[in-house]
C-alpha positions as a Markdown table, in Angstrom:
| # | Residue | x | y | z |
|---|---|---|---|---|
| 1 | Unk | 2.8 | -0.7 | -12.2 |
| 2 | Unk | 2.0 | 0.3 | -8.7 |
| 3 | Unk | 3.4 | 3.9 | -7.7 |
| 4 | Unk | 3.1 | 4.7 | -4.2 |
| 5 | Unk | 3.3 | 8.5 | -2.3 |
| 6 | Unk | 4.5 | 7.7 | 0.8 |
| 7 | Unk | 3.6 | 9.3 | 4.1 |
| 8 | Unk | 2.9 | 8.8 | 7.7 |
| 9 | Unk | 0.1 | 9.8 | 7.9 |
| 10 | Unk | -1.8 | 9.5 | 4.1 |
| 11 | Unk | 0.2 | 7.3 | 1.6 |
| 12 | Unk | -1.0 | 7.3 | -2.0 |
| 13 | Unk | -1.0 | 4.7 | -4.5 |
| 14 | Unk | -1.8 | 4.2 | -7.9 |
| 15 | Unk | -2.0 | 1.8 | -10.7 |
| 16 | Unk | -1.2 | 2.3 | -14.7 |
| 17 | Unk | -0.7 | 0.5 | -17.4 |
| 18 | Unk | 0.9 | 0.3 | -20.7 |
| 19 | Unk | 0.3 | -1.0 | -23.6 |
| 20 | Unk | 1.6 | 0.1 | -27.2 |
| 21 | Unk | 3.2 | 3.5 | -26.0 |
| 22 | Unk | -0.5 | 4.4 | -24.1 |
| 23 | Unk | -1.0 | 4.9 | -20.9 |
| 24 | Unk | -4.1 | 3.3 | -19.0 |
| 25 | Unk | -5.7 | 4.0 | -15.6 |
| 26 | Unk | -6.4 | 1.2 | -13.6 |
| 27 | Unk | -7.2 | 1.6 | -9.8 |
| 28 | Unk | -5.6 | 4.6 | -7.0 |
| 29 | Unk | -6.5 | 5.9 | -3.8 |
| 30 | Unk | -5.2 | 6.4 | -0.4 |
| 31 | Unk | -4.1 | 5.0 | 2.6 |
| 32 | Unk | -5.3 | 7.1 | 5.7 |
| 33 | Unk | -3.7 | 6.7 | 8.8 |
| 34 | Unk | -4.8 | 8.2 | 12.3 |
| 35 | Unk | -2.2 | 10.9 | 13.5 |
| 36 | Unk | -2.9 | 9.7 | 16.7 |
| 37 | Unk | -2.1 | 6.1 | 16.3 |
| 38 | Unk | 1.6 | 4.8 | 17.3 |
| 39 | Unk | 3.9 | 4.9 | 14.7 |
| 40 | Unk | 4.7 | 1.7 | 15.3 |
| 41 | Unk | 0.9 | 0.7 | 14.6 |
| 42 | Unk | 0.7 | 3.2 | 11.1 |
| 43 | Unk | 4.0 | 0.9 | 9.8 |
| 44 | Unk | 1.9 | -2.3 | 10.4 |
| 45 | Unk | -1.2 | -0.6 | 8.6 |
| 46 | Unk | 1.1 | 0.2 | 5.7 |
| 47 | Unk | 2.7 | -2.5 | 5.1 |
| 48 | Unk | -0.1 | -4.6 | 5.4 |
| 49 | Unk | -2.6 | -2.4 | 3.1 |
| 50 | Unk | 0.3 | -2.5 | 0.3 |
| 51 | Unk | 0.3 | -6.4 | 1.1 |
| 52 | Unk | -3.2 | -6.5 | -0.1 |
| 53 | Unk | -3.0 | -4.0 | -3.0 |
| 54 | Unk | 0.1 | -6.1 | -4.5 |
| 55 | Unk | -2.1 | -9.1 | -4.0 |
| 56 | Unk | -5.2 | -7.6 | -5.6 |
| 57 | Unk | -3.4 | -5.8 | -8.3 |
| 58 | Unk | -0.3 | -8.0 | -9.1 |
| 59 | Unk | 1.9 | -5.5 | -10.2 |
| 60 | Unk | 5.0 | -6.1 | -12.3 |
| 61 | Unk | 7.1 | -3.3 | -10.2 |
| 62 | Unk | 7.0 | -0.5 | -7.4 |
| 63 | Unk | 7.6 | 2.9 | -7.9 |
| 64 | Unk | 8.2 | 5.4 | -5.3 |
| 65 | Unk | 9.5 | 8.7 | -4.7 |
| 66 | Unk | 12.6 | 8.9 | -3.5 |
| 67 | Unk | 14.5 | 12.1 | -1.7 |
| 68 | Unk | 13.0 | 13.4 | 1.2 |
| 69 | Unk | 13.8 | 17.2 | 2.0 |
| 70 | Unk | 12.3 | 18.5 | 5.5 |
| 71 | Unk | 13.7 | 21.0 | 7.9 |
| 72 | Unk | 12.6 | 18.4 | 10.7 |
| 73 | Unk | 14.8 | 15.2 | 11.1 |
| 74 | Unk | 12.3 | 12.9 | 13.0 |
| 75 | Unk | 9.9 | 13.8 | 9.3 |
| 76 | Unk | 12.9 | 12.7 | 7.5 |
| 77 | Unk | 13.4 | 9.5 | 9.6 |
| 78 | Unk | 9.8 | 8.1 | 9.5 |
| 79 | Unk | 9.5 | 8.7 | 5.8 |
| 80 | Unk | 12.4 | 6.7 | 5.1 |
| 81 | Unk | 11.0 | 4.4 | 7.0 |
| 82 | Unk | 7.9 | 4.1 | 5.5 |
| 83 | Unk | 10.1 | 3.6 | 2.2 |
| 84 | Unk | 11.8 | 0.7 | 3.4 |
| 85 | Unk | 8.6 | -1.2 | 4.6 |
| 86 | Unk | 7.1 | -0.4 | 1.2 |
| 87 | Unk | 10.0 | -2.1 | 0.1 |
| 88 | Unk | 10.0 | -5.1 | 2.5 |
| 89 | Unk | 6.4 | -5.5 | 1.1 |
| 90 | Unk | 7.1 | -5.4 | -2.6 |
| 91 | Unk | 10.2 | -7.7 | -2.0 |
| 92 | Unk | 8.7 | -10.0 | -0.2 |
| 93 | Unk | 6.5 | -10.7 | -3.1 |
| 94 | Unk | 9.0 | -10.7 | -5.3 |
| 95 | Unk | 8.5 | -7.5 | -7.0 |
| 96 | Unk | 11.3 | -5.0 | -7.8 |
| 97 | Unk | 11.2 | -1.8 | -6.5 |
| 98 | Unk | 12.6 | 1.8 | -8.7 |
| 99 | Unk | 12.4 | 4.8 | -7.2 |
| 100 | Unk | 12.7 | 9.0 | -8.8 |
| 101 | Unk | 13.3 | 11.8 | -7.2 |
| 102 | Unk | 10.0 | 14.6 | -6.9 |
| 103 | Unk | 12.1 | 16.6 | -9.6 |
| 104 | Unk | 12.2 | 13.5 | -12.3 |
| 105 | Unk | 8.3 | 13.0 | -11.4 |
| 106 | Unk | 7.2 | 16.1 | -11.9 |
| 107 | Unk | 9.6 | 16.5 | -15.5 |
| 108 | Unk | 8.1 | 13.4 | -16.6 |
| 109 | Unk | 4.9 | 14.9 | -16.2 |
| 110 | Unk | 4.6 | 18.3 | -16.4 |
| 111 | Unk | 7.6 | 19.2 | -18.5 |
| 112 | Unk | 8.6 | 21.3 | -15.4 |
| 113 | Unk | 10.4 | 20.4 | -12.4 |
| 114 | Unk | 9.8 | 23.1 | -9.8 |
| 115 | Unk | 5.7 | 22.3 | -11.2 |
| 116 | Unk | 2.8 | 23.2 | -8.5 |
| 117 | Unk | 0.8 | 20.3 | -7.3 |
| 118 | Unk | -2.7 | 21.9 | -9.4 |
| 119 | Unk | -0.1 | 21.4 | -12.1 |
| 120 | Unk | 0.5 | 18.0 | -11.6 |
| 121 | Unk | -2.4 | 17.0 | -10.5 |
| 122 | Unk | -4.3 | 18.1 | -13.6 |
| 123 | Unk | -1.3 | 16.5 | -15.8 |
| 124 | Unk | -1.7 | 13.4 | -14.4 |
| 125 | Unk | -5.7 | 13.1 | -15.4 |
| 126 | Unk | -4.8 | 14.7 | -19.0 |
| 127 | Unk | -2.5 | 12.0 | -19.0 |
| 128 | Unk | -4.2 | 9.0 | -17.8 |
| 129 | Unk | -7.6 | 10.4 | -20.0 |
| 130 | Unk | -9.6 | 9.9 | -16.6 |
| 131 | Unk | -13.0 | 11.2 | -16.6 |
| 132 | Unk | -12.7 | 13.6 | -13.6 |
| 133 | Unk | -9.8 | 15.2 | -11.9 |
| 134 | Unk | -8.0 | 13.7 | -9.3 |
| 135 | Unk | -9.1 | 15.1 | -6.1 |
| 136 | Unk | -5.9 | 14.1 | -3.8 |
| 137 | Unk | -2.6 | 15.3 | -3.9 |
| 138 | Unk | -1.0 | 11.9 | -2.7 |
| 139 | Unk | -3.0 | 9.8 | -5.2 |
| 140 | Unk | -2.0 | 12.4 | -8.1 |
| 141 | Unk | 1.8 | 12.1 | -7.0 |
| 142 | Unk | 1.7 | 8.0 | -6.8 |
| 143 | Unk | 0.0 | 7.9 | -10.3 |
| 144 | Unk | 2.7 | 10.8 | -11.3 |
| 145 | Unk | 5.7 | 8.8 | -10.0 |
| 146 | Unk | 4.5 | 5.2 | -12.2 |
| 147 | Unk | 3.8 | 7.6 | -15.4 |
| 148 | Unk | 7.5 | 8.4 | -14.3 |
| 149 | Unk | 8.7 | 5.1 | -14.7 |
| 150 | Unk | 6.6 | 4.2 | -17.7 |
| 151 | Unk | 7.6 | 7.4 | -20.0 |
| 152 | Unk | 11.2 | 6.5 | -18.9 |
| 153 | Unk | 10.3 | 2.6 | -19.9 |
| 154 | Unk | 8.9 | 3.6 | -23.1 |
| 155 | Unk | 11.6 | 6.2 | -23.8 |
| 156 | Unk | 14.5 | 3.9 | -23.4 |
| 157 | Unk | 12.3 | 0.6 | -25.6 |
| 158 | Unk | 12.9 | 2.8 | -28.8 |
């Protein structure tokens, strides 16, 4: 599972697996874009770095947050479309793409939906069992919005 915090300018990812109701780390990071690069040149980078993490990783599905809320329209605007060339990237590999809301991320995680990102950001290593907290907002929320997906996945199995 590949979970993915977009953004214009840093775009997280993450990897986890499942297996028997557990959760398993398996790879995140971020995508870091220069602010003073087009836009038009950030797109290409992001589509084609999720291009080679969906090659390297070969995940089953795509999870993304969904639901932008921003007092600025133009922030609004790219974000979506940063969503849709995730998505153009994921289908054109034939993987599906599921997206949640911040709110269903961070109940699925924390237990709490107006959480703090410490709060989430610690969940998701308590979660995932890693070995040292996640340092990066972005990567915490990408990992955050696959967990998401999986509990949901799980949840709904039994």
């Amino acid at each position: 599972m590949l979970g993915i915090d977009p953004g214009t300018i840093v775009t997280g990812f993450g990897f986890v697996d499942e297996e028997d109701n557990h959760l398993f780390y398996i790879n995140s990071g971020t995508i870091n874009l220069s602010q003073k690069s087009d836009i038009g040149i950030r797109f290409q980078q992001i589509y084609n770095e999720v291009e080679k993490l969906i090659q390297s990783f070969k995940p089953n599905a795509v999870i993304m947050e969904k639901g932008f809320y921003s007092k600025n329209v133009q922030t609004v605007i790219k974000l979506a479309q940063v969503n849709g060339i995730i998505m153009l990237a994921s289908v054109n590999a034939a993987i599906p793409v599921l997206e949640y809301t911040p709110l269903e991320v961070k109940l699925a995680v924390v237990g709490y939906g107006a959480a703090k990102k410490e709060q989430v950001q610690h969940m998701v290593s308590h979660i995932l069992r890693m070995d040292k907290p996640i340092s990066s907002h972005h990567e915490a929320d990408a990992l955050g919005v696959a967990i998401c997906h999986l509990h949901r996945k799980v949840k709904y199995k039994k």
